[in-house]
C-alpha positions in Angstrom: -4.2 -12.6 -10.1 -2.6 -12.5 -13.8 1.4 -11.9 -11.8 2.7 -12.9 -8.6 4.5 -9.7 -6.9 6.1 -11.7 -4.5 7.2 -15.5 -4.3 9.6 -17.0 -1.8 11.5 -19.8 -3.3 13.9 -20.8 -0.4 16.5 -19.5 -1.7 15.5 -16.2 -2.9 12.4 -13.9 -3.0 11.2 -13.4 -6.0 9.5 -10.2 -6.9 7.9 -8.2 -9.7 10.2 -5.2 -10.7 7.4 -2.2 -10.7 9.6 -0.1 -11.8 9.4 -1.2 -15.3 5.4 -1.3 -15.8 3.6 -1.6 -17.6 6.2 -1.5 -20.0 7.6 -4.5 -19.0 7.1 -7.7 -16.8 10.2 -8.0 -15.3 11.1 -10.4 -12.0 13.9 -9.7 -9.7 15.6 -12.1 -7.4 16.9 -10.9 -4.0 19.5 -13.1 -2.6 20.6 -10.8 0.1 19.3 -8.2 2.6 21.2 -5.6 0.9 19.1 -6.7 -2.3 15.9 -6.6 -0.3 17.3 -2.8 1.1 17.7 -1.4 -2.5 14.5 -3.4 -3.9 12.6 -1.6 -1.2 14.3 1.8 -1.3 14.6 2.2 -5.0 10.7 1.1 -5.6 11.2 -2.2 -6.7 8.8 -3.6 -4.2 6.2 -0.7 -3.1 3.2 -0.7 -1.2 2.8 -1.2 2.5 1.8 -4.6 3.2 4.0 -6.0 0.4 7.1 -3.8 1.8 6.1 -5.6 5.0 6.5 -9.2 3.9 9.5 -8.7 2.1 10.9 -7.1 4.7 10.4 -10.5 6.5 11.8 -12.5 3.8 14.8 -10.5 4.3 15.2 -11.6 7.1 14.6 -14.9 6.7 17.6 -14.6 4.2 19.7 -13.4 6.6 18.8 -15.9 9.7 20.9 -18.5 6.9 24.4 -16.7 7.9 23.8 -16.4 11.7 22.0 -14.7 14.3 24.4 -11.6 14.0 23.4 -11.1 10.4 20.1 -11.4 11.5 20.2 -8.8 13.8 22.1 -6.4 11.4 19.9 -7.2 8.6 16.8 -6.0 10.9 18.5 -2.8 11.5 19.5 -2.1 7.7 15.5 -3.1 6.7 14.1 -0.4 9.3 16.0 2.1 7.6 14.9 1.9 4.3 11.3 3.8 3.9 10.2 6.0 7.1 6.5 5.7 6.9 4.9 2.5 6.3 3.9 1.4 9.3 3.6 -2.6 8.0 7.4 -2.6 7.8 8.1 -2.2 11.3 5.3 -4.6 12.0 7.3 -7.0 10.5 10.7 -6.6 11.5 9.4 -6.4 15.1 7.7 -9.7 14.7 10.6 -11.2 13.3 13.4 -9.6 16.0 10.3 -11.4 18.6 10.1 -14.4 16.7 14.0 -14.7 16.9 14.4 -13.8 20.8 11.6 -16.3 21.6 11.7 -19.0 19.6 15.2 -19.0 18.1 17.0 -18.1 14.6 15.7 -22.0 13.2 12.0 -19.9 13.4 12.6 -17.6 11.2 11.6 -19.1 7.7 8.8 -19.8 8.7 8.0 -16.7 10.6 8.0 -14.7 7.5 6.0 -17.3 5.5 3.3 -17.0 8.2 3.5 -13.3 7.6 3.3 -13.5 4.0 0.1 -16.2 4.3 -2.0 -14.5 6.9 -1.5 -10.9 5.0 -3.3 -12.8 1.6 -6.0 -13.7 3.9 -6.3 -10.4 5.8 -6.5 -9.1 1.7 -9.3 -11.3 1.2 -11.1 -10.3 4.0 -11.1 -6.7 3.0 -12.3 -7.0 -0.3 -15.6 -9.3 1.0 -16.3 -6.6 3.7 -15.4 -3.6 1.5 -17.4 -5.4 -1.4 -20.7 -5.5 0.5 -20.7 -1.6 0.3 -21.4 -1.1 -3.2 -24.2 -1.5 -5.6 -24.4 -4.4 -8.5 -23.3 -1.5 -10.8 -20.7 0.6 -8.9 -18.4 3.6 -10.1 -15.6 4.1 -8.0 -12.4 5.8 -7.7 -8.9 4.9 -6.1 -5.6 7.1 -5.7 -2.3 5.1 -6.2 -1.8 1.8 -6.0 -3.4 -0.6 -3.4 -3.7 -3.5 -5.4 -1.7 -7.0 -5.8 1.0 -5.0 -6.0 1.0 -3.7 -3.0 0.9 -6.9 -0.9 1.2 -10.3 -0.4 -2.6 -11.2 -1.6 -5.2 -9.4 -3.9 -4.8 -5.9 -2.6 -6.5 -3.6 0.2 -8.7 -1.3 -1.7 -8.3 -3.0 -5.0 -9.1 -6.4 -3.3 -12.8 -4.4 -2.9 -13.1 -4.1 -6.6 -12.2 -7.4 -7.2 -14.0 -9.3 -4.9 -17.0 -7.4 -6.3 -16.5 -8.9 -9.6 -16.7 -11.9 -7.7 -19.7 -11.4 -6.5 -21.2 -10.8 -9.6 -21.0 -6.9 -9.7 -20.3 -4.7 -12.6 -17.4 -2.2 -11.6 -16.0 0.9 -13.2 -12.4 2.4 -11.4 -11.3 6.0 -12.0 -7.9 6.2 -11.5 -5.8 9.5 -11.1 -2.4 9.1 -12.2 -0.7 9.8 -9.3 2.3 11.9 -9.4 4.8 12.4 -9.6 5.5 8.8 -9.2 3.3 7.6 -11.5 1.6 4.5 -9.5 -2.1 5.2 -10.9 -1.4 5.5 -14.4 1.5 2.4 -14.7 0.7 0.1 -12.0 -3.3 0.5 -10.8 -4.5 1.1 -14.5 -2.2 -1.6 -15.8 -3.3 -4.5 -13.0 -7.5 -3.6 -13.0 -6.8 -3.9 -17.1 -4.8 -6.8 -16.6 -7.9 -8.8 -14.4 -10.9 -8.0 -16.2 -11.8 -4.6 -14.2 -12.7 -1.4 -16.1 -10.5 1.4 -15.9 -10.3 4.9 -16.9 -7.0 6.7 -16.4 -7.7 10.6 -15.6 -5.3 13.0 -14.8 -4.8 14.5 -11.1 -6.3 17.5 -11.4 -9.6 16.0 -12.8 -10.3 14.2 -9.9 -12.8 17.2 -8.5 -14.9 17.1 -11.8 -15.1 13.1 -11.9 -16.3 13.2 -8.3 -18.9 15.9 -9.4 -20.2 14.5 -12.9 -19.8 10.7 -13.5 -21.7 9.8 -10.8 -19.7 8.1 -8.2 -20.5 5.7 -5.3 -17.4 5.6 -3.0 -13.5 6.1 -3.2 -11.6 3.2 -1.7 -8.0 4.1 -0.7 -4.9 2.8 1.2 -2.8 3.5 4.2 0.8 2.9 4.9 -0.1 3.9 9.1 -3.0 4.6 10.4 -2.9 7.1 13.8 -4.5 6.1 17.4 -7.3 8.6 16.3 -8.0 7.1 13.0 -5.5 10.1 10.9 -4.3 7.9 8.0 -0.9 8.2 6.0 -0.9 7.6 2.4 0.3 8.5 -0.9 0.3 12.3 -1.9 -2.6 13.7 -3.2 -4.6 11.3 -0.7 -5.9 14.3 1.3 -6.9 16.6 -1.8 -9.0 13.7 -2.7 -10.4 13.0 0.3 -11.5 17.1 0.8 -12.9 16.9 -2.7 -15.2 13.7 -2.2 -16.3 14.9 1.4 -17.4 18.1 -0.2 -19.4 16.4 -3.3 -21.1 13.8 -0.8 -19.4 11.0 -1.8 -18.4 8.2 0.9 -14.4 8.0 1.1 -13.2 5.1 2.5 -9.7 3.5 3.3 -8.9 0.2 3.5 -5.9 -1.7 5.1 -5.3 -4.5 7.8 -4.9 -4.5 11.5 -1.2 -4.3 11.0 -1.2 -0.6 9.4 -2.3 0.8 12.4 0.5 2.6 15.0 -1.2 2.6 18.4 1.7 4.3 19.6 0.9 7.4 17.7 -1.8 9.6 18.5 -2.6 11.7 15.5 -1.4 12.2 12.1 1.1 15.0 13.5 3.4 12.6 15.0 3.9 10.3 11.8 7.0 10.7 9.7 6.3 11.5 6.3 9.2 10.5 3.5 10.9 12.9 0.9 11.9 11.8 -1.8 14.5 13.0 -4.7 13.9 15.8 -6.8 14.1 14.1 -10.1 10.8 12.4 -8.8 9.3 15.9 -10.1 11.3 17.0 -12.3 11.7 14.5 -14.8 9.4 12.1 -16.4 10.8 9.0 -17.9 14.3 10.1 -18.0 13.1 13.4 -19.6 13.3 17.0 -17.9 10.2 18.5 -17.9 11.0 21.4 -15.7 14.1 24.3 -15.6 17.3 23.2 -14.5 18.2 24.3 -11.1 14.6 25.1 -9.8 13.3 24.7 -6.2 11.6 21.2 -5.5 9.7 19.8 -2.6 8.7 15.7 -3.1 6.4 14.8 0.0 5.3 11.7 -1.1 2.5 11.1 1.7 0.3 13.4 2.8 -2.2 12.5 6.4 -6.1 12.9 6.1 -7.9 13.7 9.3 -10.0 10.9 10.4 -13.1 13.7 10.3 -13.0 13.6 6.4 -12.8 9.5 6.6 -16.4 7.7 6.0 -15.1 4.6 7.4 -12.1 2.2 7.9 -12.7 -1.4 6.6 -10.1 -3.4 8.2 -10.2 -7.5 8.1 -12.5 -7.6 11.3 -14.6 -5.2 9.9 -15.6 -1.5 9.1 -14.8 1.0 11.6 -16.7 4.1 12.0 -16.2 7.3 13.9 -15.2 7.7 16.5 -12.3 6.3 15.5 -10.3 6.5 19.3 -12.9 4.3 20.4 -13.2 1.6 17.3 -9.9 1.7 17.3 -8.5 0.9 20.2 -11.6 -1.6 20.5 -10.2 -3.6 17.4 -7.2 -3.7 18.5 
C-alpha cells in the first residue's frame, strides 16, 4: 500500500484522516479514547475491520491510566457506530483479554488484533482472486479497501491480489452517496496502486452491469446475519438486485469476525442514521431546499438469496448459508 491507515506508535494511533481525500493526505494522532470516540464517529476512521482495530487501540490507550478507565473506555467505544459488527468483536476481545489475563495484556491484545486482521485481508484477496479471469471487469460499492482495515482491504484486497497474480483488472466504482466513499476514497486508493478505475455515478450502475461486460461485483459487510443477510453501505442491496437480475455473480467479502451468530436474519441488525446534512449538502454547499424532509440510512441488508457467495479467510461460502455458516464458525 502507497498510505498506512492505521499505525500504532506506543503512544498514539496514528491514522489517515478520510475525511479530507483525496484532497488531502492528512494523519491524525489519537492520544485518548475520547480521540478514538470522535475519530470513529465523525468518519475519521471508517470501515469495519479498521473501526474494529482502532477500537482496540483505544483501549490499549486507556489500560495506561488504570483498569477503571479501561472499563469506561470500552463502554464509550461501543457507543460510537451501531452496526459494524467488527467493533464489538473487538471490544469484547479486549473486556476478555482484561478479565483473563489482566490490564498488563492489553497492548498487546490489540496489536494481535491489528496483525491477524492484515493476514485475514490477505487471505481474502488470494481466495477472492482465484475467481476471476486474467482480464477481469469488476465492480465494487463503497469503500472496502486499505482503508477500511488494518491490511490490504476485503473486497479491494481481491483486486489487488489479482494484480499480483499477474491479472489485468478494471474496477467500476459508483460514487456512493451521499457520503461520497466511492468517488474520494475507493477511486482515489485503486488510482493510487496501479488498479484501473472508472468513477460512474449511482444511478448508472444498472447500465454498467448490462453493457461493459462485467465478471463479478465484490463488496463488503460491516455484520453478516446467522443466515448469511449481510449489512453494508447504502445502495448495497440496489446493487445487488441489479447484478442478480443481469446474471452477474455478486459476491461479498469480509473475515470471520463480521459475522453476528447471535443474529438470525438481517431484520434483527441495527442499521445507523445519520445527519441530515449527509444529503443535503455537498462539500459545505446546499444542494437541496432549506427545511426539507431527509431520511440518511446509511446501510441497507441484502438477503443472502441475492448473494453468489461469501469469501471469508477460510474460504468461500455458498448457499445455504445457515449451514456454511455455522460450519465455519
Amino acid at each position: 500500500m502507497e498510505f498506512q491507515t492505521v499505525e500504532w506508535t506506543g503512544d498514539c494511533i496514528k491514522i489517515i484522516d478520510q475525511r479530507r481525500l483525496p484532497d488531502e493526505e492528512v494523519y491524525l494522532e489519537l492520544r485518548t479514547p475520547e480521540d478514538v470516540y470522535r475519530a470513529i464517529k465523525d468518519m475519521a476512521i471508517r470501515g469495519a475491520p479498521a473501526i474494529g482495530v482502532v477500537a482496540g487501540y483505544g483501549v490499549a490507550l486507556a489500560s495506561k491510566k488504570g483498569e477503571k478507565e479501561v472499563r469506561k473506555a470500552i463502554s464509550l467505544l461501543k457507543r460510537s457506530r451501531p452496526t459494524a459488527y467488527n467493533l464489538f468483536y473487538a471490544l469484547d476481545r479486549m473486556e476478555k483479554a482484561l478479565n483473563e489475563k489482566g490490564i498488563s495484556s492489553l497492548i498487546d491484545e490489540a496489536i494481535a488484533i491489528h496483525n491477524e486482521d492484515i493476514e485475514k485481508c490477505q487471505k481474502l484477496g488470494e481466495f477472492g482472486a482465484q475467481l476471476l479471469p486474467d482480464n477481469a471487469t469488476c465492480m465494487t460499492i463503497c469503500n472496502a479497501g486499505a482503508l477500511a482495515t488494518g491490511g490490504i482491504g476485503t473486497a479491494l484486497a481481491v483486486f489487488y491480489m489479482a494484480k499480483e497474480m499477474g491479472k489485468r483488472i478494471k474496477v467500476f466504482v459508483p460514487e456512493t452517496r451521499p457520503f461520497l466513499q466511492g468517488s474520494r476514497l475507493t477511486a482515489w486508493e485503486l488510482m493510487k496502486n496501479g488498479i484501473e478505475s472508472i468513477l460512474i455515478a449511482d444511478n448508472a450502475r444498472a447500465i454498467v452491469l448490462e453493457r461493459e461486460g462485467v465478471d463479478a461485483v465484490f463488496v463488503g459487510a460491516d455484520r453478516i446475519a446467522g443466515n448469511g443477510d449481510t449489512a453494508n453501505k447504502i445502495g448495497t442491496l440496489s446493487l445487488a438486485i441489479a447484478s442478480n437480475f443481469f446474471g452477474v455473480p455478486f459476491y461479498v467479502v469480509a473475515p470471520i469476525t463480521t459475522f453476528d451468530p447471535s443474529i438470525t436474519s438481517g431484520n434483527d441488525i441495527p442499521i445507523e442514521e445519520r445527519a441530515p446534512e449527509e444529503v443535503t449538502h455537498i462539500g459545505g454547499k446546499r444542494i437541496a431546499p432549506v427545511n426539507v424532509k431527509v431520511k440518511n440510512p446509511v446501510f441497507d441488508v441484502t438477503p443472502a438469496r441475492l448473494i453468489s457467495g461469501i469469501i471469508t479467510e477460510k474460504g468461500i461460502l455458498h448457499p445455504p448459508y445457515t449451514v456454511s455458516i455455522k460450519k465455519i464458525l
